[in-house]
Structure formats: C-alpha cells, structure tokens
C-alpha positions in Angstrom: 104.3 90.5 103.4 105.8 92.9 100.1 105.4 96.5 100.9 105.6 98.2 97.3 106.7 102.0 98.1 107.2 104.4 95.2 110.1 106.8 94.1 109.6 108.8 97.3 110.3 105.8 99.4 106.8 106.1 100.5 104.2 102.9 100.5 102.1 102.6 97.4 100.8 99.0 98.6 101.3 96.0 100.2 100.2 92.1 99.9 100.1 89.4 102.0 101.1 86.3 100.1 101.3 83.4 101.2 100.2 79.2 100.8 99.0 80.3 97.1 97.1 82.9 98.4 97.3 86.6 97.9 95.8 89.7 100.1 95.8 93.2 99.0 96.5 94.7 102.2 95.8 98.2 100.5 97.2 100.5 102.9 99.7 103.1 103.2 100.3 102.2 106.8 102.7 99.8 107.6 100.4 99.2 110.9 97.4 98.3 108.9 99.6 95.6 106.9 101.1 94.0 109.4 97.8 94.0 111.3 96.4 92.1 108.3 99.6 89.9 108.1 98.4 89.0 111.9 94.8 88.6 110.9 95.3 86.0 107.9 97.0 83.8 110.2 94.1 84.0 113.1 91.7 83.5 109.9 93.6 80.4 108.6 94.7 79.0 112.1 98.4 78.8 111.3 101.3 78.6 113.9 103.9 81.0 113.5 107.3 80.0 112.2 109.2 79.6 115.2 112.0 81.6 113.8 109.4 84.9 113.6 109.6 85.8 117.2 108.8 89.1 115.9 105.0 88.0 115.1 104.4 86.6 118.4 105.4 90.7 120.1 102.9 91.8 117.9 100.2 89.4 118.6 101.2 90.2 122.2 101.8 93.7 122.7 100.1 95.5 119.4 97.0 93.6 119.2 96.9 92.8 123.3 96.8 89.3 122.4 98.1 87.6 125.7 95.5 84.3 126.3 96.3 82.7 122.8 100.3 81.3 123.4 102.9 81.4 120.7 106.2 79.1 121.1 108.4 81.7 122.7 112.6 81.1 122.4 114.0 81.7 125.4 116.2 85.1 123.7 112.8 86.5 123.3 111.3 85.2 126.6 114.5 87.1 127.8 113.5 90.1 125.8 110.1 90.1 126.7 110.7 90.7 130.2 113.1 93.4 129.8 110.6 95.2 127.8 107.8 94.6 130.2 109.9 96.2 132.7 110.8 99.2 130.4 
C-alpha cells in the first residue's frame, strides 16, 4: 500500500499495488485503504506474508474475521491474548 499525502501531511490518495496490479484505493481515510489492502487479498486468495502479523489483527479484530485462520507467530499469538484481555 503507498499513501500519497500532500504538503499538509494530510492523504491525497492511496494505491494498492501489488503482483502487477494496481488499485486506486481513492480515499482520504487510512481505514478505507487498508480495508481495501485486506479486500484484494480475500479477492485474489493470497496468504499473508508471514512476517505481516499486522494484516492478520486486522483481518481479526477490524474486519471481525475470526473463522478464516492466518499463520499466527507465537510473539503475536502472545500479543493477541494480552489484547483480548485488555
């Protein structure tokens, strides 16, 4: 994902690129773009890099994705249940 922001430091638009592909994600929320970073890879059926722990909590806690399993490192399986129990 490249978040373009202007001089303010605000977002003037974002893309998802990726696999030759390219998504406007056309949004000046940074919600809306990751949400559509989540979509394309539902849409394409792609596992996550196990090193993005980070797309896995989203899938899990901002979308309330918890049937379809991600791998899971143990740090974050760690982290996962201290924040479950915040």
């Amino acid at each position: 994902m490249v978040v373009i922001l202007n001089q303010k430091g605000e977002i003037q638009n974002m893309y998802i690129i990726g696999a030759g592909q390219e998504i406007n994600a056309n949004s000046s929320h940074l919600r809306d773009g990751i949400l559509k970073l989540l979509y394309a890879y539902y849409a394409w059926d792609l596992s996550y890099p196990k090193f993005y722990q980070l797309l896995g909590f989203f899938q899990h806690y901002v979308l309330g994705d918890k049937e379809n399993q991600f791998f899971a490192s143990s740090n974050y399986l760690k982290f996962a249940k201290k924040f479950d129990s915040m």
